[in-house]
C-alpha positions in Angstrom: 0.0 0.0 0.0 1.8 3.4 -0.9 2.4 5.5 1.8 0.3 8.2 1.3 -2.6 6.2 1.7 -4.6 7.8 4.7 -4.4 4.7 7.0 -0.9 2.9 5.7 1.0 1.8 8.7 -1.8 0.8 10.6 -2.3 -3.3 11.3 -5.5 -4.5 12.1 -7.1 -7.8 12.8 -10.6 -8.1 11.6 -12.4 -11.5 13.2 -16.3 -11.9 12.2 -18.3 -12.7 9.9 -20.6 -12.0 6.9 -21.3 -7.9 6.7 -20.8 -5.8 9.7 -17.3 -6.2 10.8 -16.1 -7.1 7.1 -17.7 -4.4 5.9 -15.9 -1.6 8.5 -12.6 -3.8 7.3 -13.0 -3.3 3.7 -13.4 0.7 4.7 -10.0 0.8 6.6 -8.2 -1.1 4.1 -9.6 0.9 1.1 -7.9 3.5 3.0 -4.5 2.0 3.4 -4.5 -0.2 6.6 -2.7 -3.6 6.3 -6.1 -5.5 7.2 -5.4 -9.1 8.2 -8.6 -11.5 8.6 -8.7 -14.1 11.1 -10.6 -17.0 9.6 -11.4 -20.2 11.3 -9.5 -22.9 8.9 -12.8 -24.9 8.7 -14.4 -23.1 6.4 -13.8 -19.3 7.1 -15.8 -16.7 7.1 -19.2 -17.8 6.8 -19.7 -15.4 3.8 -17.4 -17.4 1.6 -20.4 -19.8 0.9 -23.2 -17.3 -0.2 -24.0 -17.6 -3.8 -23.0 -16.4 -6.4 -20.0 -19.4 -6.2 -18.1 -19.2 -9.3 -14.5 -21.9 -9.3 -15.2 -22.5 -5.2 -15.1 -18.9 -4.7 -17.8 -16.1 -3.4 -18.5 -13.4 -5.5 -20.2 -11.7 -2.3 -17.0 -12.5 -0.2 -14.2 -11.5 -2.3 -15.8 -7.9 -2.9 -16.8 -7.2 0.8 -13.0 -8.8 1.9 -10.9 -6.8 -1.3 -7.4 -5.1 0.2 -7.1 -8.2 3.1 -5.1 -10.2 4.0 -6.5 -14.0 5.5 -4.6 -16.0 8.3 -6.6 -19.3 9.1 -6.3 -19.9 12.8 -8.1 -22.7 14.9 -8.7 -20.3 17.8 -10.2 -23.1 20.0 -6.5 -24.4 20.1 -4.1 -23.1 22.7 -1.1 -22.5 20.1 -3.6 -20.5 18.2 -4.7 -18.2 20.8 -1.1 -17.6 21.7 0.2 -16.4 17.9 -3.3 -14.0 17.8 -2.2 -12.7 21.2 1.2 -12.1 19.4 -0.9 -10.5 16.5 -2.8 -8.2 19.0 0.1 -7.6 21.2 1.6 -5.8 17.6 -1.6 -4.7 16.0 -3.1 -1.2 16.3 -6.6 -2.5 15.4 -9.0 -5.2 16.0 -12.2 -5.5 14.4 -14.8 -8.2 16.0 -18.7 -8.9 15.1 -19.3 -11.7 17.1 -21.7 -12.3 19.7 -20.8 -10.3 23.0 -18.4 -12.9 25.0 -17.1 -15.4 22.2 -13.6 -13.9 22.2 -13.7 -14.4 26.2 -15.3 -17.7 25.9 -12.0 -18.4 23.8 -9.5 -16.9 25.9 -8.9 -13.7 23.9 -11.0 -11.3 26.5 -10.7 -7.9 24.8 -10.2 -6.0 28.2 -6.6 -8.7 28.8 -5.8 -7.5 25.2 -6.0 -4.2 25.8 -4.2 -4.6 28.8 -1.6 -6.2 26.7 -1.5 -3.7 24.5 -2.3 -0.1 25.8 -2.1 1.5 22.1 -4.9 -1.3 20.8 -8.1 0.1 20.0 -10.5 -2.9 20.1 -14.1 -2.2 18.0 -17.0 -4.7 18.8 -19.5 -4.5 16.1 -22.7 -6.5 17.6 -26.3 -6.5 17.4 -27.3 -4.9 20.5 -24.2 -3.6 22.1 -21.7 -4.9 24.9 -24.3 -4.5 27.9 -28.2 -3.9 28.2 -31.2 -6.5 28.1 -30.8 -7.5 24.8 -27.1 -8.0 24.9 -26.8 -11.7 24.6 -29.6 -12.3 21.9 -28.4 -12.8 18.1 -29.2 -10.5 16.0 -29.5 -10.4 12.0 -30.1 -7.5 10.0 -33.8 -8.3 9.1 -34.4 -8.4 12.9 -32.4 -5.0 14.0 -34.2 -3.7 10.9 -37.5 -4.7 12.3 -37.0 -3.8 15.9 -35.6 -0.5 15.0 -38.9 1.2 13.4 -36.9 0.8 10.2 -39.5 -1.6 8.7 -42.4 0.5 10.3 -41.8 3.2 7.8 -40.7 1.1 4.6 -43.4 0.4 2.4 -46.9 1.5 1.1 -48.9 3.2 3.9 -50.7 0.2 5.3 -49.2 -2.6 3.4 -47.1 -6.1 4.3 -43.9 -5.0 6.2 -40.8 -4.5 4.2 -37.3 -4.4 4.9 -34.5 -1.7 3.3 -33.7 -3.5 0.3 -30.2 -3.5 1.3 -29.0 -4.7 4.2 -28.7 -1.3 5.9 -28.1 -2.1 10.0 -25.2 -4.2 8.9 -23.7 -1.1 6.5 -24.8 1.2 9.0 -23.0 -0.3 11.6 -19.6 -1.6 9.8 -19.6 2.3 9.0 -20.2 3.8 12.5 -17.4 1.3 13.4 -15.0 2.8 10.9 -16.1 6.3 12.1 -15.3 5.2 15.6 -11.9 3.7 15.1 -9.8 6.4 13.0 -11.7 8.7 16.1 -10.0 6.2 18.7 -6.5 6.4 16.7 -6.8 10.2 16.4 -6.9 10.4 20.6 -4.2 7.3 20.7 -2.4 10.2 18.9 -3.3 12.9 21.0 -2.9 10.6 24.6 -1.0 7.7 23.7 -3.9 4.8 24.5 -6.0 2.5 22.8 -9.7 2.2 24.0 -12.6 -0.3 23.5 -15.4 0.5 21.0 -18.8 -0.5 21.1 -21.2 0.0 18.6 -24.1 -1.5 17.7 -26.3 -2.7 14.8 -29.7 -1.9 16.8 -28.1 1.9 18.1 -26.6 2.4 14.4 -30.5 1.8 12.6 -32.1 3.9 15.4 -30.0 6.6 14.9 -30.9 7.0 11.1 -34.5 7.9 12.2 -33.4 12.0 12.1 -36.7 13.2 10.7 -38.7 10.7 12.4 -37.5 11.6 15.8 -38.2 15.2 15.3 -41.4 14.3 14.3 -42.1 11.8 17.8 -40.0 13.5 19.9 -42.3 17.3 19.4 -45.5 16.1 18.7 -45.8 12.4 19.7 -47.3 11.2 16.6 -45.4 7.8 15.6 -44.5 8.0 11.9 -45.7 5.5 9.7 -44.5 4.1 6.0 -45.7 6.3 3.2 -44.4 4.6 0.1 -41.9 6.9 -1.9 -43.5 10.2 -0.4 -41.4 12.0 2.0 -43.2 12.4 5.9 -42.7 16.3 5.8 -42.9 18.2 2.4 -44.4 17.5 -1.3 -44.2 16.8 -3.9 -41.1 14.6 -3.4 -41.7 11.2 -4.5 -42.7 8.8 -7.3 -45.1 9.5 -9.9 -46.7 7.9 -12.9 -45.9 8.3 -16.7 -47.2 6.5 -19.5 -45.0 3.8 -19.4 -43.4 4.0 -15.8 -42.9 5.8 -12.4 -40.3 8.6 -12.2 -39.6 10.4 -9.0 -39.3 14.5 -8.2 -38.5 16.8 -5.9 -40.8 20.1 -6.1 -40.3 21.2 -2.4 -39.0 24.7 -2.1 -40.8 27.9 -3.8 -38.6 28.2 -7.1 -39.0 24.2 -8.0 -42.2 24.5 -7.7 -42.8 27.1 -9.3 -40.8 26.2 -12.1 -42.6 22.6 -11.8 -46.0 24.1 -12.4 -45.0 26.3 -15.4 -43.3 23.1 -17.1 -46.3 21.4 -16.7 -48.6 23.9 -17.4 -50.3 23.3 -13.8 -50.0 27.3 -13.0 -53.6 26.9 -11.5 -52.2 24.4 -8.6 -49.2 27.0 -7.9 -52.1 29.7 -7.2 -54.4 26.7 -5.4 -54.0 27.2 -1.3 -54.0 23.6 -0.5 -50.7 23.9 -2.4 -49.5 26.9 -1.1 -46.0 25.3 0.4 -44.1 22.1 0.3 -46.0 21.4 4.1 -49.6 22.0 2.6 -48.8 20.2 -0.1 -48.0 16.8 2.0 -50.7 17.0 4.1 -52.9 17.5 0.5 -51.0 15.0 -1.0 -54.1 12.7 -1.7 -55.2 15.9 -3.7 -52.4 17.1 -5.7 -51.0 13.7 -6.9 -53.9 12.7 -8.8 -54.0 16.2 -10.3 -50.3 15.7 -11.3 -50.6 12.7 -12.8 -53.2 13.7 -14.8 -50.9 15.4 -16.8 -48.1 13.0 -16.8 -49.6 9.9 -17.3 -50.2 11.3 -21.0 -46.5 10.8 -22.1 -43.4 8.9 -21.0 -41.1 9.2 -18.4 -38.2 10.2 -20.7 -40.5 13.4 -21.8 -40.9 14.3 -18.6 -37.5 14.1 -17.2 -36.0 15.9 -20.2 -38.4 18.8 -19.5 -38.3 18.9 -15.7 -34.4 18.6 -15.9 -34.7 21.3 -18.5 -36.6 23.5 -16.1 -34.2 22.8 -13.1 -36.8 20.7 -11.3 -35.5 17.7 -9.4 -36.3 14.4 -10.9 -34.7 11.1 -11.9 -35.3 8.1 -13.1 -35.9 5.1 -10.9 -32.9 2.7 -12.1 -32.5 -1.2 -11.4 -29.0 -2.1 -10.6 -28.5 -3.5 -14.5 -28.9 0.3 -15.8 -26.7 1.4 -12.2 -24.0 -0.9 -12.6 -23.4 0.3 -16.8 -24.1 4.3 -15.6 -22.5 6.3 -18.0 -21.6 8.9 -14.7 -20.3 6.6 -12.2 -18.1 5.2 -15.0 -16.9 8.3 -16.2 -15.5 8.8 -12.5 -13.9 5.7 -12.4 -16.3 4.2 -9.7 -16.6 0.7 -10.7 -12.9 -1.1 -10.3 -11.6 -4.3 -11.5 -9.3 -6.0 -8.7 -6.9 -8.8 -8.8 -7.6 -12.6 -7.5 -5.2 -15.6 -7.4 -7.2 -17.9 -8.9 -10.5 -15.9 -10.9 -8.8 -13.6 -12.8 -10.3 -10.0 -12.9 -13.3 -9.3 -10.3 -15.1 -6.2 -11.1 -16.4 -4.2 -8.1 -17.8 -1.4 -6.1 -15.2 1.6 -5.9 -15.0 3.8 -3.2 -16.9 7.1 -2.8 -14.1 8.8 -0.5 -12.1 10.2 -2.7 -9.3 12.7 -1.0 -7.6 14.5 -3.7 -3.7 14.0 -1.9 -4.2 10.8 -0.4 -6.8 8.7 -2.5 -7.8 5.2 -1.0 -6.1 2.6 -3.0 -8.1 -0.5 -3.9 -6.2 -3.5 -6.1 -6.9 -7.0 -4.8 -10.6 -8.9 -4.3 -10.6 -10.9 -1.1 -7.9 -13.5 -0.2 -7.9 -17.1 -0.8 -9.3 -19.1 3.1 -5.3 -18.5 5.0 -3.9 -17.5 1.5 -1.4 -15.2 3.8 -1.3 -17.6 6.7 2.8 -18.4 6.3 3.4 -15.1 5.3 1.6 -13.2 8.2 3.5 -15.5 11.1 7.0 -15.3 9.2 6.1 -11.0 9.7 5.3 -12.1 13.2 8.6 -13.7 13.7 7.6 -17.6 13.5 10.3 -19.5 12.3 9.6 -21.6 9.0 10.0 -25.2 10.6 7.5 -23.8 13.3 4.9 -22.3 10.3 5.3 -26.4 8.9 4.9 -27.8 12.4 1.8 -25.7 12.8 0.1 -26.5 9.4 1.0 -30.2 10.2 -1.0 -30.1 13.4 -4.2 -28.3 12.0 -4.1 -25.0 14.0 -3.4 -22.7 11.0 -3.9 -23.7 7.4 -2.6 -22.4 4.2 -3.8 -23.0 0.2 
């Protein structure tokens, strides 16, 4: 990794599994750090099975694990726990998503590590957090989703509950995690110490509700799902052509204005149920028939050329086939195509942090299960003959 990447010269351990912690791994080693993955030898991270498999490898796994490094290490064996206390006792991170007490249950208490290792700063990415009620319960992202009023305001206004369609507590969280650990090395800096992170899946989804807390917190009314609209202002949501929806903006006084003159709809603009973007939410059962009454008469390509035209908000609504070949993200170099030992060329997700001194650097797709096994202990000052004796004995493993 050069060494102007933001992050180079910090080592991290990453142990978890699927999204969470991966994910906050794959953000500090976009920026630089030497990420190392801790993987049980039987199998690995549990991600490495979810389809699409293509020649006994994740597509899934070697995007969401590009820029590691993978150690296998049986950490239910004594010799084990003994090199990753070696690894701690010289890393500057460690990134965990397991339940709350696994690592203690194996004899790698995070509190002895950090005692090991004043400078460590240890992030625990769980569902619920390190302490409270719900602490020892598992959590997966469709359940923090549901429990966190997420689902009760996704959807059509009294329809089936839905879920984000992505998996947004696990994102949420690997990225309040990545947040919380350059914070924690910026005060190591400053003082000279490490500290222990804890943040949550369930506190990471709860605190996305901004506008919905406003709402409860002054008035007490609980918000509910709405479809596209937003809860506050309108027109801002998804409307009917001929051939498909589109969605708009027409919130403030000059985009609407502007709206209604594209349209020809000057007669709503001097209506007082429409009179500003608030009247014209609560009136929304008014106003969007009366809008696409006029747009249901051509296609959304006519409309979207004339609204954009007019400076009026509006986009199409894109399924990842049209996102994935966007003529804009390509023309910024979003979509990257990263090196792997054994498929070839993997293309993926780029980075949207782009610092114009000290770019993040992204080059290789996820590692091979302890592809950097021999080479991470040699680093750690384990003698070849003891790298063999270990691989004969089963607690690390190599390709």
């Amino acid at each position: 990794m050069p060494h102007d990447a933001p992050l180079a010269g910090i080592r991290v351990l990453e142990v978890g599994n699927y999204m969470a912690g991966p994910f906050c791994g794959m953000q500090l080693a976009d920026l630089g750090a030497d990420v190392v993955k801790v993987e049980d030898p039987r199998g690995g991270d549990l991600s490495r099975r979810l389809e699409p498999i293509v020649d006994g490898e994740s597509g899934n796994f070697v995007r969401i694990n590009r820029g590691k490094r993978s150690i296998a290490l049986d950490l239910k064996r004594q010799p084990a726990k003994a090199l990753f206390r070696r690894l701690a006792a010289n890393a500057d991170v460690i990134v965990e998503n397991l339940r709350p007490g696994t690592m203690r249950d194996l004899g790698l208490d995070p509190r002895e590590l950090l005692d090991a290792n004043p400078r460590l700063v240890y992030a625990a990415v769980t569902g619920w957090g390190l302490d409270g009620p719900y602490a020892d319960r598992p959590a997966l992202d469709i359940i923090v989703q549901a429990m966190s009023g997420l689902m009760s305001v996704t959807g059509e206004e009294g329809g089936a509950p839905v879920k984000v369609g992505v998996s947004i507590s696990d994102l949420a969280a690997g990225l309040y995690a990545t947040i919380a650990v350059q914070a924690a090395l910026m005060v190591r800096a400053r003082d000279g110490r490490g500290q222990l992170v804890d943040v949550s899946m369930f506190e990471s989804s709860v605190s996305l509700a901004v506008w919905e807390s406003g709402i409860y917190f002054t008035t007490g009314e609980v918000p509910r799902a709405a479809g596209s609209a937003h809860k506050l202002v309108g027109p801002y949501q998804a409307v009917r052509a001929s051939d498909r929806h589109f969605v708009l903006g027409a919130t403030t006084p000059p985009t609407w204005a502007a709206f209604c003159a594209a349209l020809d709809l000057g007669r709503l603009e001097r209506d007082a149920r429409f009179a500003d973007g608030t009247l014209r939410r609560h009136n929304a059962d008014a106003l969007i028939p009366l809008i696409e009454e006029v747009t249901r008469a051509r296609p959304a390509s006519h409309w979207l050329s004339v609204l954009r035209a007019a400076g009026v908000p509006c986009g199409e609504i894109s399924d990842y086939a049209a996102v994935f070949e966007d003529a804009h993200l390509r023309s910024r170099g979003f979509f990257v195509d990263l090196a792997h030992p054994t498929l070839g060329t993997v293309r993926a997700l780029g980075t949207p942090l782009r610092l114009t001194s000290s770019p993040p650097r992204i080059e290789r797709a996820g590692p091979l299960l302890g592809e950097h096994t021999r080479e991470v202990l040699a680093g750690a000052g384990c003698a070849p003959g003891d790298i063999d004796a270990l691989l004969a004995e089963g607690t690390v493993a190599a390709p």
